[in-house]
FIPAVEX-791643 format. One record per residue (C-alpha): residue number from 1; chain; y, z, x. Coordinates in steps of 0.1 Angstrom, whole numbers, m for minus. Layout:
<rs>
<r nr="NUM" kette="A" v="Y" w="Z" u="X"/>
...
</rs>
This chain:
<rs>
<r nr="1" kette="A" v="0" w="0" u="0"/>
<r nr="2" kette="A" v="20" w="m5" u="30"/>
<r nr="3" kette="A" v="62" w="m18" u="16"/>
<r nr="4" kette="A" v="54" w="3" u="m15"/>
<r nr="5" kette="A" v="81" w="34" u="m22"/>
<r nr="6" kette="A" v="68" w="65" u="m25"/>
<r nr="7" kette="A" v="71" w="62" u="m68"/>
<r nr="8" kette="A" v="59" w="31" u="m70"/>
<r nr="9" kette="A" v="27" w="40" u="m50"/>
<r nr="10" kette="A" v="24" w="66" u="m75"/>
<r nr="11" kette="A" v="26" w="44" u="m100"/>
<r nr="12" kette="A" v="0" w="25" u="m83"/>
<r nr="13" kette="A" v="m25" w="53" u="m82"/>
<r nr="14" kette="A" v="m27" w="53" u="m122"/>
<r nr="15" kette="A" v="m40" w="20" u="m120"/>
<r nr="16" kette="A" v="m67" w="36" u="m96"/>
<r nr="17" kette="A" v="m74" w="61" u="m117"/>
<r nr="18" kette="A" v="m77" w="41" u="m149"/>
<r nr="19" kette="A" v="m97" w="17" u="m136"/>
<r nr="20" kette="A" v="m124" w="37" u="m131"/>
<r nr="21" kette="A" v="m127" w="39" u="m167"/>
<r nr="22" kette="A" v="m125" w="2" u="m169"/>
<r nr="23" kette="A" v="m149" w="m4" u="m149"/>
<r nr="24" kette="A" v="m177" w="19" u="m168"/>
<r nr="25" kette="A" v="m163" w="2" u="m199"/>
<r nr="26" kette="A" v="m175" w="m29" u="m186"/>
<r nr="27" kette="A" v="m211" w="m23" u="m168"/>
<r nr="28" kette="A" v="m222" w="12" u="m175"/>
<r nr="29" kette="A" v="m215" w="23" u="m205"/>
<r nr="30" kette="A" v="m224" w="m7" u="m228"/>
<r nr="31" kette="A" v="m260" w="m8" u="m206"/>
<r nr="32" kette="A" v="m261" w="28" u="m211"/>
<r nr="33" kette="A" v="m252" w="21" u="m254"/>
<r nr="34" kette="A" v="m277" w="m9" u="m258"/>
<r nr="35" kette="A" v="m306" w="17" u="m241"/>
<r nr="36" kette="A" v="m301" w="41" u="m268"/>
<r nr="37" kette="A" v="m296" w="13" u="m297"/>
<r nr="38" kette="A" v="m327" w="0" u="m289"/>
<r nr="39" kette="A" v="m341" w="35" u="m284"/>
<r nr="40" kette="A" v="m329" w="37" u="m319"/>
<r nr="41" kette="A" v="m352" w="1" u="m334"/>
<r nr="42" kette="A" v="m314" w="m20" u="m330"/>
<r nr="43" kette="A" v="m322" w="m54" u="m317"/>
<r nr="44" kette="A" v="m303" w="m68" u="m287"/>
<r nr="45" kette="A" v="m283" w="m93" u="m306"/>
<r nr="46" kette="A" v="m273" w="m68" u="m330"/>
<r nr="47" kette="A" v="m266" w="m42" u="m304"/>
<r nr="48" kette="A" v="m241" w="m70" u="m289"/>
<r nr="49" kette="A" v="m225" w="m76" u="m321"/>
<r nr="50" kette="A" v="m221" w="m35" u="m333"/>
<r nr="51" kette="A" v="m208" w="m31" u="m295"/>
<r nr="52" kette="A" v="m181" w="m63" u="m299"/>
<r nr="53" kette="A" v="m172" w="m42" u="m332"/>
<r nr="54" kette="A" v="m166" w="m9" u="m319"/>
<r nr="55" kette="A" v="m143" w="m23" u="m285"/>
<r nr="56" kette="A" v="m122" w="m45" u="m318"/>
<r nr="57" kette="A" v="m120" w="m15" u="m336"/>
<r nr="58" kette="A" v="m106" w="3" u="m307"/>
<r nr="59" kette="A" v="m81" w="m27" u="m307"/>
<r nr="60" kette="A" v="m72" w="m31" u="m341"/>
<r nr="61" kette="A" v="m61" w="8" u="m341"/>
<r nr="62" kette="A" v="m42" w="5" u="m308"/>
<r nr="63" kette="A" v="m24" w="m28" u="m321"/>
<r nr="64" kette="A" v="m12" w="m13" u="m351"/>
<r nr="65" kette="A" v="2" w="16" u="m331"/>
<r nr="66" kette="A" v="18" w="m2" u="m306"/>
<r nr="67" kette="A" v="49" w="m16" u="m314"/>
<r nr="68" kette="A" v="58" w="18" u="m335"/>
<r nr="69" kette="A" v="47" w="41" u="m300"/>
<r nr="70" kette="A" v="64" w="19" u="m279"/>
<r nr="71" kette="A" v="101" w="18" u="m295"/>
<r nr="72" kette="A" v="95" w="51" u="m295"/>
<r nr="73" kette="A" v="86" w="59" u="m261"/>
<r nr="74" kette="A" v="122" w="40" u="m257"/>
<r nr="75" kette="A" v="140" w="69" u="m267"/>
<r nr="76" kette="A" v="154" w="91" u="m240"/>
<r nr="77" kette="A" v="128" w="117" u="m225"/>
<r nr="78" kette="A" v="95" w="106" u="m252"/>
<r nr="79" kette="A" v="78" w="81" u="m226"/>
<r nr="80" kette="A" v="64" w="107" u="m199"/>
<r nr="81" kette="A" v="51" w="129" u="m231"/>
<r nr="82" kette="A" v="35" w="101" u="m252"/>
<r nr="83" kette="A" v="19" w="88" u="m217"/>
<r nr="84" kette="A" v="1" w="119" u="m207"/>
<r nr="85" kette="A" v="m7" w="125" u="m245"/>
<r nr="86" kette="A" v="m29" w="92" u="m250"/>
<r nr="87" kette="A" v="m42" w="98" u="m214"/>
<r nr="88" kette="A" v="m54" w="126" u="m221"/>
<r nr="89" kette="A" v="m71" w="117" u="m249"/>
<r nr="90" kette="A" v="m89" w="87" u="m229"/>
<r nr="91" kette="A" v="m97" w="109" u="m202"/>
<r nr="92" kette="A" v="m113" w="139" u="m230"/>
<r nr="93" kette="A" v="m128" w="110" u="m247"/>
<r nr="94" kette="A" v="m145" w="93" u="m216"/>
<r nr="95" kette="A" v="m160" w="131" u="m209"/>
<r nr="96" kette="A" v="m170" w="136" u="m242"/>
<r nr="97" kette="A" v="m196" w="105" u="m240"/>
<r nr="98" kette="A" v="m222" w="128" u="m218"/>
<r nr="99" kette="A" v="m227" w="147" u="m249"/>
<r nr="100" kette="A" v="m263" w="140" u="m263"/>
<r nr="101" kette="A" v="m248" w="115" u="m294"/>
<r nr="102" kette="A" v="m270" w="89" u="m312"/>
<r nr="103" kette="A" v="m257" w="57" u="m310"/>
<r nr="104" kette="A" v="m233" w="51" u="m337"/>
<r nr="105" kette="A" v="m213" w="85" u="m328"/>
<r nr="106" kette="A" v="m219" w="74" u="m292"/>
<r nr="107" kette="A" v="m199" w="42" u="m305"/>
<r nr="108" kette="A" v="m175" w="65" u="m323"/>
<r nr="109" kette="A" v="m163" w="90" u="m293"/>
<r nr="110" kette="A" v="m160" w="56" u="m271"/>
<r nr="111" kette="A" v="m135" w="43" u="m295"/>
<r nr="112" kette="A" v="m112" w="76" u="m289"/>
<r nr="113" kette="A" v="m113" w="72" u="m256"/>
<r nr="114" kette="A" v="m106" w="31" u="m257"/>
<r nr="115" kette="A" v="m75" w="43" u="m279"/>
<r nr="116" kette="A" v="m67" w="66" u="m257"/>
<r nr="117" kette="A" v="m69" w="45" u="m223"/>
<r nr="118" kette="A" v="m50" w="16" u="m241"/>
<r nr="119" kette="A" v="m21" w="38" u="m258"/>
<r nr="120" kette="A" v="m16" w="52" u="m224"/>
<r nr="121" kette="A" v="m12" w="16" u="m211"/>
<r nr="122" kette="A" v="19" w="9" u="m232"/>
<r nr="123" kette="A" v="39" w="35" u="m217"/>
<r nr="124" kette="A" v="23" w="27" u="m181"/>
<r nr="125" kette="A" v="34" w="m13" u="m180"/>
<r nr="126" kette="A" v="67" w="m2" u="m198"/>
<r nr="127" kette="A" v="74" w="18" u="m165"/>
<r nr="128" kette="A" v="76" w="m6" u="m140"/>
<r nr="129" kette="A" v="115" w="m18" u="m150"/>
<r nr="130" kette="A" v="115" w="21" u="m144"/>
<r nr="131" kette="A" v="100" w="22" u="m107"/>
<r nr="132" kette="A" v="112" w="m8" u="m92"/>
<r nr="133" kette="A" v="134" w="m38" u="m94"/>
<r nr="134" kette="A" v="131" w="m71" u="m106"/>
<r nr="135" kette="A" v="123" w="m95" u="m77"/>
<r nr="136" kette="A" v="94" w="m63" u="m64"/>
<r nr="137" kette="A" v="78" w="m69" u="m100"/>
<r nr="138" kette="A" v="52" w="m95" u="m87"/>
<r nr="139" kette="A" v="40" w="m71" u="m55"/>
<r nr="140" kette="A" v="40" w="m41" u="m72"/>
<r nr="141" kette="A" v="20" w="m53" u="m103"/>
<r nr="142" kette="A" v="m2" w="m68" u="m81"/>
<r nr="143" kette="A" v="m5" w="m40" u="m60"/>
<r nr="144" kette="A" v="m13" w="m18" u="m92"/>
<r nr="145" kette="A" v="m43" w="m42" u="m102"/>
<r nr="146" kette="A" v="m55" w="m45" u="m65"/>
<r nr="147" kette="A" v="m63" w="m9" u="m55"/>
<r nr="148" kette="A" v="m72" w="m2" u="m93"/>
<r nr="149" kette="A" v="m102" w="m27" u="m87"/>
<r nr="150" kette="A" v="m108" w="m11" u="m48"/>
<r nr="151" kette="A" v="m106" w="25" u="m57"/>
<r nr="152" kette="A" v="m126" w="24" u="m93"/>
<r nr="153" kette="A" v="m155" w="15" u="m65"/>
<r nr="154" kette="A" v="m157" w="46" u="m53"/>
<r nr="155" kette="A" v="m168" w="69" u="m84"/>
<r nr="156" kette="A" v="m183" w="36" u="m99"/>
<r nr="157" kette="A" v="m204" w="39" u="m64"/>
<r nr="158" kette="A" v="m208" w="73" u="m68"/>
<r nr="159" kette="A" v="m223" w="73" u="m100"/>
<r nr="160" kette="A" v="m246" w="40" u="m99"/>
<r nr="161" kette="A" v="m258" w="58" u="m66"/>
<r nr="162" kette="A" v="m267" w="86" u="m85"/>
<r nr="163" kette="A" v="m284" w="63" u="m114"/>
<r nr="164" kette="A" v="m303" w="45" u="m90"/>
<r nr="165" kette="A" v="m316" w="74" u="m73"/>
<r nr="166" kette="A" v="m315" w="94" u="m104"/>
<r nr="167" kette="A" v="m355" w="97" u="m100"/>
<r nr="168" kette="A" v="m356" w="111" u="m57"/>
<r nr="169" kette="A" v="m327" w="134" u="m70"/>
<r nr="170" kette="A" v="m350" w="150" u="m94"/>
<r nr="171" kette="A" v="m331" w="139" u="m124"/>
<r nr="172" kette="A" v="m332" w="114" u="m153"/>
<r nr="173" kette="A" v="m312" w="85" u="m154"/>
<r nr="174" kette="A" v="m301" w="96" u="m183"/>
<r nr="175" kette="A" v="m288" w="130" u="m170"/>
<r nr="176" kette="A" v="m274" w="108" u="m138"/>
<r nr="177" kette="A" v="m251" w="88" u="m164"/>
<r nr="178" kette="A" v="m239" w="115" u="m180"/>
<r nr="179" kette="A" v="m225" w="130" u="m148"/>
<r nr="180" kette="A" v="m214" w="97" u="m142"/>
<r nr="181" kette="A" v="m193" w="102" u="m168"/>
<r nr="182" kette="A" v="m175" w="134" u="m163"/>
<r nr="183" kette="A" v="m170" w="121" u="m124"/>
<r nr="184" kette="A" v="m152" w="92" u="m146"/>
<r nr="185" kette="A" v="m130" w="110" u="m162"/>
<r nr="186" kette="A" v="m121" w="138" u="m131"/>
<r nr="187" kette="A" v="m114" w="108" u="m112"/>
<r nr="188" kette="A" v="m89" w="95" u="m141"/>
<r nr="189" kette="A" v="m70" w="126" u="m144"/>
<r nr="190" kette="A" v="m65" w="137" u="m108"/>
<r nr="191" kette="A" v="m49" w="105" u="m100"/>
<r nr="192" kette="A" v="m24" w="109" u="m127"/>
<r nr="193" kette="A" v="m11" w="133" u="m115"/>
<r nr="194" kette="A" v="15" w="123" u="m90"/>
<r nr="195" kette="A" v="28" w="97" u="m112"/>
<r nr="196" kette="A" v="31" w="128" u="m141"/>
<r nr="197" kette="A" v="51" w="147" u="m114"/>
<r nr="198" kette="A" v="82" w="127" u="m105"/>
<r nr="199" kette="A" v="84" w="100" u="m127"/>
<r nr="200" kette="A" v="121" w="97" u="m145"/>
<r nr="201" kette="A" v="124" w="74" u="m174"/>
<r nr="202" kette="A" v="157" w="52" u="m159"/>
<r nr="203" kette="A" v="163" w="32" u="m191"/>
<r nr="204" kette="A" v="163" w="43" u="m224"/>
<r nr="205" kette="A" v="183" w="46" u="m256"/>
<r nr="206" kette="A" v="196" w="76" u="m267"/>
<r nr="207" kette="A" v="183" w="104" u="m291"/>
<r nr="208" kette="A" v="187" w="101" u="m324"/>
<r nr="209" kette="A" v="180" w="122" u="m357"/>
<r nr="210" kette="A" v="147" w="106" u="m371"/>
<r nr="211" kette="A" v="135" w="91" u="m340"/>
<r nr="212" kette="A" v="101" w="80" u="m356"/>
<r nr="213" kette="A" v="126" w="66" u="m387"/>
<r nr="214" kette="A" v="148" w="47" u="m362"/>
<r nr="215" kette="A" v="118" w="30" u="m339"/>
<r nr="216" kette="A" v="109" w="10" u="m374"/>
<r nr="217" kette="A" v="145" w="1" u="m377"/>
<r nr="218" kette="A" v="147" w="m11" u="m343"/>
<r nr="219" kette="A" v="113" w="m31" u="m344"/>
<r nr="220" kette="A" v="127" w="m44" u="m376"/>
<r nr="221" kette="A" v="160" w="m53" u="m358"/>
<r nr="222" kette="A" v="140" w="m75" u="m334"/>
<r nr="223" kette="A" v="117" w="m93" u="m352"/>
<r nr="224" kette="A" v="148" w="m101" u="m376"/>
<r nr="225" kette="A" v="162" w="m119" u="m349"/>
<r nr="226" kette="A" v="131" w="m138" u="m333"/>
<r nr="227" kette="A" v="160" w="m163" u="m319"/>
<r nr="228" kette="A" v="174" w="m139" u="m296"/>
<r nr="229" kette="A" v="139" w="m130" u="m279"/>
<r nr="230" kette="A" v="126" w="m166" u="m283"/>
<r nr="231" kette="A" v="111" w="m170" u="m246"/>
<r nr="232" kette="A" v="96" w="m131" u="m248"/>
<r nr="233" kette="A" v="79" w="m138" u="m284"/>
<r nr="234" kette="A" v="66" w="m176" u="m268"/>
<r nr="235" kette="A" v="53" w="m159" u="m236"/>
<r nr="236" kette="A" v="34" w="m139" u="m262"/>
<r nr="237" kette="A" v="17" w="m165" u="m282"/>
<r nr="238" kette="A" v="3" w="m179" u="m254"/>
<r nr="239" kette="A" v="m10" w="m146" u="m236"/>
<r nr="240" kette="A" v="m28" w="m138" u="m270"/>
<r nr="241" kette="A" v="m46" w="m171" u="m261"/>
<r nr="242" kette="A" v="m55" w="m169" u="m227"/>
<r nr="243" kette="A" v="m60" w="m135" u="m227"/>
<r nr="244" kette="A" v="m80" w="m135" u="m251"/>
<r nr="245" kette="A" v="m106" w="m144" u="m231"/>
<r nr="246" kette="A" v="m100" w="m125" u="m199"/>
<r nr="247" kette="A" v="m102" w="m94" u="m220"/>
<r nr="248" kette="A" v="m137" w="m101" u="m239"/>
<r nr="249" kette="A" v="m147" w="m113" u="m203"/>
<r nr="250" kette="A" v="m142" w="m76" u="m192"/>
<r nr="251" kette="A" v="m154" w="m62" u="m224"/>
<r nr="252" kette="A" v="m190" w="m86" u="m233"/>
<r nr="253" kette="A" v="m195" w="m96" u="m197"/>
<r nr="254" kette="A" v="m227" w="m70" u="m186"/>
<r nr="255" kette="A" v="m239" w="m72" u="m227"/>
<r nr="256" kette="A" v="m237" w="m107" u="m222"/>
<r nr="257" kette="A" v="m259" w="m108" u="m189"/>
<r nr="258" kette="A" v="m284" w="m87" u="m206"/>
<r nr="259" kette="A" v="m287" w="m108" u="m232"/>
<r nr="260" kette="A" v="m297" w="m139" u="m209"/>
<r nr="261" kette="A" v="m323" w="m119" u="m191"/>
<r nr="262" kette="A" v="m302" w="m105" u="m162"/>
<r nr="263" kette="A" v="m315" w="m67" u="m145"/>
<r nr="264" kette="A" v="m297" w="m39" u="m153"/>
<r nr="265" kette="A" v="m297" w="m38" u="m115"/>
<r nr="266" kette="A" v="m284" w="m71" u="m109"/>
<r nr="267" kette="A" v="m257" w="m67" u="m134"/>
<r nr="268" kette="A" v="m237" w="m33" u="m117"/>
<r nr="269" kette="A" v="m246" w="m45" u="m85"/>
<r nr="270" kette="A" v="m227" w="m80" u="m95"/>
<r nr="271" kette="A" v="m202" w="m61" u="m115"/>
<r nr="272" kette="A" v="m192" w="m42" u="m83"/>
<r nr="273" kette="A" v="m189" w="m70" u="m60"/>
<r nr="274" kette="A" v="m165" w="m81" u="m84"/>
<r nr="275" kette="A" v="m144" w="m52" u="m82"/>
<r nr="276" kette="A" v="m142" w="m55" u="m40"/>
<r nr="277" kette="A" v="m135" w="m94" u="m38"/>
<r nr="278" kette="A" v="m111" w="m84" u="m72"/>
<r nr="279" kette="A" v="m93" w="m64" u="m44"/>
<r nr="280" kette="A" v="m83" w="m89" u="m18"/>
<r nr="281" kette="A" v="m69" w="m120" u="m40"/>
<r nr="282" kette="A" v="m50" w="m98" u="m58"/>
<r nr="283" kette="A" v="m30" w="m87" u="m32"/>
<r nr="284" kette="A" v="m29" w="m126" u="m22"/>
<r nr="285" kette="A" v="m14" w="m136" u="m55"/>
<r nr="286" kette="A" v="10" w="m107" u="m51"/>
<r nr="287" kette="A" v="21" w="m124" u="m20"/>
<r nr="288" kette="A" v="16" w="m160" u="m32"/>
<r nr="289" kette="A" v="43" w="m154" u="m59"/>
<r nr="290" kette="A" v="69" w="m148" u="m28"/>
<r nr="291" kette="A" v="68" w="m190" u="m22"/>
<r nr="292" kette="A" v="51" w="m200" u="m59"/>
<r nr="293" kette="A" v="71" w="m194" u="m93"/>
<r nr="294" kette="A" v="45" w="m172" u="m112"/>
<r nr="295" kette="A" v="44" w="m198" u="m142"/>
<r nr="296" kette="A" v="25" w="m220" u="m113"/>
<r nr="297" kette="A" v="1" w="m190" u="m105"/>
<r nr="298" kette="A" v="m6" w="m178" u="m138"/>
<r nr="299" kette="A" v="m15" w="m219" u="m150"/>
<r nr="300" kette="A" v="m40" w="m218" u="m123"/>
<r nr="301" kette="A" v="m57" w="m185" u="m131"/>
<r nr="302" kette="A" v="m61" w="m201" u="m168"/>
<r nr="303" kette="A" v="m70" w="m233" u="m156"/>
<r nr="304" kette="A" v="m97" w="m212" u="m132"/>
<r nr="305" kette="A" v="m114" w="m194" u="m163"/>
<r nr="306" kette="A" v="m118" w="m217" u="m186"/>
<r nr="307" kette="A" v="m138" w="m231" u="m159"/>
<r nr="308" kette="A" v="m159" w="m201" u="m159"/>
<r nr="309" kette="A" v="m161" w="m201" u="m195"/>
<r nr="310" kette="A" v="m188" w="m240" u="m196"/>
<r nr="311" kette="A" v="m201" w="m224" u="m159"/>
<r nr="312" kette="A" v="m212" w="m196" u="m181"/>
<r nr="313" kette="A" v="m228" w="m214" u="m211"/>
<r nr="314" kette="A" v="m255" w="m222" u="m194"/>
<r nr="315" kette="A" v="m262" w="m194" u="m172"/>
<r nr="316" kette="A" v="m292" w="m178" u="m172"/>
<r nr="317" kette="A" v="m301" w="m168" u="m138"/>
<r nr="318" kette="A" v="m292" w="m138" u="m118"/>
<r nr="319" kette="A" v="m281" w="m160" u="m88"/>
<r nr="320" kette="A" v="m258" w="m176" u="m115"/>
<r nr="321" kette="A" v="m243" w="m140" u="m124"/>
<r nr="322" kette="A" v="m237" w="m131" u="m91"/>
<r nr="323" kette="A" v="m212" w="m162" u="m86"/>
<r nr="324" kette="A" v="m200" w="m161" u="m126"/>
<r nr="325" kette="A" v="m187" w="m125" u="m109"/>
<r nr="326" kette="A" v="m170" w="m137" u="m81"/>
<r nr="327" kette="A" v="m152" w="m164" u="m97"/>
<r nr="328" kette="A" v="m139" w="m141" u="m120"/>
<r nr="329" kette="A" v="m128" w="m117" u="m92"/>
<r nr="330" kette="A" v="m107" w="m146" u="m82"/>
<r nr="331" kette="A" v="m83" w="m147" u="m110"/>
<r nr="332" kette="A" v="m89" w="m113" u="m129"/>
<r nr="333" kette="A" v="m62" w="m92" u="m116"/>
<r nr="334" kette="A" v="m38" w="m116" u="m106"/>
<r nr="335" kette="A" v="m37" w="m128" u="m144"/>
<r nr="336" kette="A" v="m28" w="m98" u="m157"/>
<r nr="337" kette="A" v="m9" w="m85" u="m131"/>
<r nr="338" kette="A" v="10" w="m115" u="m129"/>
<r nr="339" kette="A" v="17" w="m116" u="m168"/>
<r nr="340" kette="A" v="27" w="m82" u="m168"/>
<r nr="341" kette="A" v="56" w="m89" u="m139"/>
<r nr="342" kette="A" v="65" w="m119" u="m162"/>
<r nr="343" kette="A" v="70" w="m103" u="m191"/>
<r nr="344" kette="A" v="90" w="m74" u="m174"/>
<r nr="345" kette="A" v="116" w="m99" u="m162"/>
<r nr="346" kette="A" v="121" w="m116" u="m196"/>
<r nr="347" kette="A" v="124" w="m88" u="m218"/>
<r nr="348" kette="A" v="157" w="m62" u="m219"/>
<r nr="349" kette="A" v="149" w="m32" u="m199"/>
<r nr="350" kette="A" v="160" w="m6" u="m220"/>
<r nr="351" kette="A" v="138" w="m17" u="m248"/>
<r nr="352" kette="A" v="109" w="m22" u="m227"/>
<r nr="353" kette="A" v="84" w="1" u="m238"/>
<r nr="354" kette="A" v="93" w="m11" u="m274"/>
<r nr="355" kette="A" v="88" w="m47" u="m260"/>
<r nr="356" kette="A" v="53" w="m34" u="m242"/>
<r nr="357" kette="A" v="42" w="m26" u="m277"/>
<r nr="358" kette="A" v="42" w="m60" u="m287"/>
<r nr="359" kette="A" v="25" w="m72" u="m255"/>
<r nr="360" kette="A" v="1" w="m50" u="m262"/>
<r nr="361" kette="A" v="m7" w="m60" u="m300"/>
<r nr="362" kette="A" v="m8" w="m94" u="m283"/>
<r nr="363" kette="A" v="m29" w="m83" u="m261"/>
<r nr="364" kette="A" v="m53" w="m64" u="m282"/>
<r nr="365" kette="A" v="m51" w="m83" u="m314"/>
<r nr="366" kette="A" v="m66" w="m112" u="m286"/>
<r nr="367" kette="A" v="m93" w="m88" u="m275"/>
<r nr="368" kette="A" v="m96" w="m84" u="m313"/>
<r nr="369" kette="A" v="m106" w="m117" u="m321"/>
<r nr="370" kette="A" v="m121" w="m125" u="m288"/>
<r nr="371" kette="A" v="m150" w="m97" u="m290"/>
<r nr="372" kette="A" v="m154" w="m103" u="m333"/>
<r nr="373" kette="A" v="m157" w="m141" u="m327"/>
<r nr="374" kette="A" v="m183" w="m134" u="m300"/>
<r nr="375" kette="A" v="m202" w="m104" u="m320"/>
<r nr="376" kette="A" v="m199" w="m129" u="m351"/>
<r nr="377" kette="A" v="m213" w="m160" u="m338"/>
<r nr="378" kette="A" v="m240" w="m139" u="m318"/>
<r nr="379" kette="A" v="m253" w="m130" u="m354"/>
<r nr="380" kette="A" v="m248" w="m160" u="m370"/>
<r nr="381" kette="A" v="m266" w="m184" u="m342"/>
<r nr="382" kette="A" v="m287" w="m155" u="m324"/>
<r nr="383" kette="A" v="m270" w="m168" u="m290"/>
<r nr="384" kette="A" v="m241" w="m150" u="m274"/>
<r nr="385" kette="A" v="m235" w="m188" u="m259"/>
<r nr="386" kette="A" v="m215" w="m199" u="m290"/>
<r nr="387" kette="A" v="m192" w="m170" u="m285"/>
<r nr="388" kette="A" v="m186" w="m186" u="m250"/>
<r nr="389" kette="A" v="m180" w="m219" u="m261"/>
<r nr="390" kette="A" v="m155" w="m204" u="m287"/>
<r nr="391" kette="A" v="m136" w="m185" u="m259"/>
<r nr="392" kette="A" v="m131" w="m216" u="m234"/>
<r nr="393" kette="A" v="m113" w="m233" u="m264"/>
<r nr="394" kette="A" v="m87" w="m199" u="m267"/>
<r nr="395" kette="A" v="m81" w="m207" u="m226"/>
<r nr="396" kette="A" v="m72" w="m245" u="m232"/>
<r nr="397" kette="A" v="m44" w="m233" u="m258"/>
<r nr="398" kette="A" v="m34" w="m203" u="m243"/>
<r nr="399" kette="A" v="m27" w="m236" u="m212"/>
<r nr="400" kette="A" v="m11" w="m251" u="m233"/>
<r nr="401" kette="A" v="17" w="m229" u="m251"/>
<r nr="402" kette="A" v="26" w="m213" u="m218"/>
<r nr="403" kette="A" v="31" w="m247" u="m205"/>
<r nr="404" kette="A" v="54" w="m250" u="m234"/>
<r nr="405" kette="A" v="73" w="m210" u="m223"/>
<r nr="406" kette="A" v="76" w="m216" u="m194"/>
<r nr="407" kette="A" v="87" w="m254" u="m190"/>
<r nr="408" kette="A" v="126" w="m253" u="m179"/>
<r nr="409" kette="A" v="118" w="m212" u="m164"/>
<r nr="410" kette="A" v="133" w="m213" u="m129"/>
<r nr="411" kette="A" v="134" w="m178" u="m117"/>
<r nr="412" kette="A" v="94" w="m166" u="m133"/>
</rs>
């Protein structure tokens, strides 16, 4: 994190702190769900679709609540409050999966803590106007994404090691994930911390009586006039496309595998490569968008998963996997870190938290449809394939509108 401030390597560290929730979200936890659904007489299709359900659940509740937590979170000293709040309650959540649950309240307690963990994003991507300036946006963002992918590797390591040895320890695999989980959620709240320390909320708007009363007025105030925030609300309609599939990526990707015939093995073992080559080229798109306008950067991490997206439909090998999970690695942080940089520059700063909100509806209303359309189709055709096929389509528009945003956009 060498060039970094002291804040904004702080800022940083939530991203490595998070991600280690990410990361379980998207190998060890679904793996560990579709053991006890089929423990439970749940076939694997349907375990895919009831899993797809639960993470658009998650999404549907966090999309509502956006926009209404994040003009709130706008008003002078409610940001720091509502962020440790929702963390919290990701953090509790994540720990309260090692309890012995069947699996629909398994589901159930999962969706808290995906509530959580998202809620507390709002506030965290709102903070960057907070923490640095404009033209740092790209390096930081980048950074944040970058050692959130590096350091989620070590309690990921930590706990797969413990799995995988699970039987010379003297314990079962599943006692070794349950651990896993409360070494999850440790790792989440410790590196909080700093950030929860000296963070000061730089732009805001002032208190008023009926705060909760005023954010609806001001959300109203915006989407009344659309014409103002043209380019912001554009920008949106096409990362709800392309992002879109990044997101159900992350979220179906080891459900997916599993489906095709890939190990349990050769699925967290892939899964974690991803995570360390993850590291590296986000840190080289950080630097990339020093002598490329991030328009150009984030066109080619689109182009570069929709490619994925026919590689995949005809994977079924674990060879296959392994290089599905390095291509993705490629683009995976620098797309969203990149689109979070973006859309800090194009939005006012004092209303960025209330802006955030709406990135995240966009964001989670794509991650919405992208998981449904893929937990549909799965139980419609019995082939998580035609979700795939679905998903590249959401890339080549997502193209396409941002194309459209960012046309005549000389300093992004």
């Amino acid at each position: 994190m060498n060039g970094l401030s002291k804040l904004e390597k702080q800022w940083v560290l939530y991203d490595v702190g998070n991600s280690a929730f990410t990361m379980m979200v998207s190998t060890i936890i679904p793996i560990y769900f579709k053991n006890i659904a089929s423990a439970g007489g749940i076939s694997l299709s349907d375990s895919t679709a009831f899993w797809g359900y639960a993470v658009s659940i998650s999404t549907i509740i966090i999309a509502v609540l956006g926009p209404i937590l994040g003009t709130l979170a706008d008003t002078k000293g409610y940001k720091k409050p509502l962020f440790a709040a929702f963390m919290m309650l990701g953090a509790l959540g994540c720990a309260g999966l090692s309890l012995p649950l069947s699996w629909i309240i398994f589901l159930s307690v999962f969706i808290i803590a995906k509530v959580g963990f998202s809620g507390s994003l709002i506030f965290y991507d709102s903070m960057l106007g907070d923490i640095t300036e404009d033209e740092r946006m790209d390096k930081v963002s980048s950074n944040g994404y970058a050692w959130g992918y590096i350091g989620s590797c070590v309690p990921f390591t930590a706990s797969l090691a413990l799995i995988l040895l699970a039987d010379k320890i003297g314990i079962s695999s599943a006692a070794a994930t349950i651990i896993a989980f409360l070494i999850t959620s440790a790792w989440w709240v410790c590196f909080t911390i700093p950030l929860l320390k000296n963070y000061r909320q730089k732009y805001y708007v002032e208190v008023e009586k009926g705060a909760v009363a005023e954010s609806f007025r001001r959300i109203w105030a915006v989407l009344a006039d659309l014409k103002s925030y043209k380019k912001p609300f554009l920008f949106l309609l096409a990362f709800f496309f392309y992002i879109d599939g990044v997101y159900t990526i992350i979220d179906m990707a080891t459900s997916y595998g599993k489906d095709v015939g890939i190990t349990d093995s050769n699925l967290l073992m892939a899964l974690l490569l991803t995570q360390v080559v993850a590291f590296p080229c986000a840190i080289i798109f950080g630097r990339l968008s020093k002598k490329y306008p991030a328009k150009t950067l984030i066109s080619v991490c689109i182009a570069g998963y929709f490619a994925i997206t026919l590689f995949a439909l005809q994977l079924d090998k674990a060879w296959e996997f392994w290089l599905l999970a390095v291509c993705v690695a490629v683009f995976q942080g620098a797309i969203q870190a990149l689109s979070r940089s973006y859309f800090a520059k194009i939005i006012p700063k004092e209303k960025s938290s209330e802006f955030f909100g709406f990135f995240d509806i966009f964001g989670k209303g794509a991650a919405f449809t992208g998981t449904m359309l893929m937990g549909i189709s799965s139980q419609i055709s019995g082939s998580s394939k035609t979700g795939v096929a679905v998903i590249a389509l959401m890339f080549l528009a997502g193209f396409i509108v941002f194309r459209i945003c960012s046309k005549n956009d000389a300093k992004a």
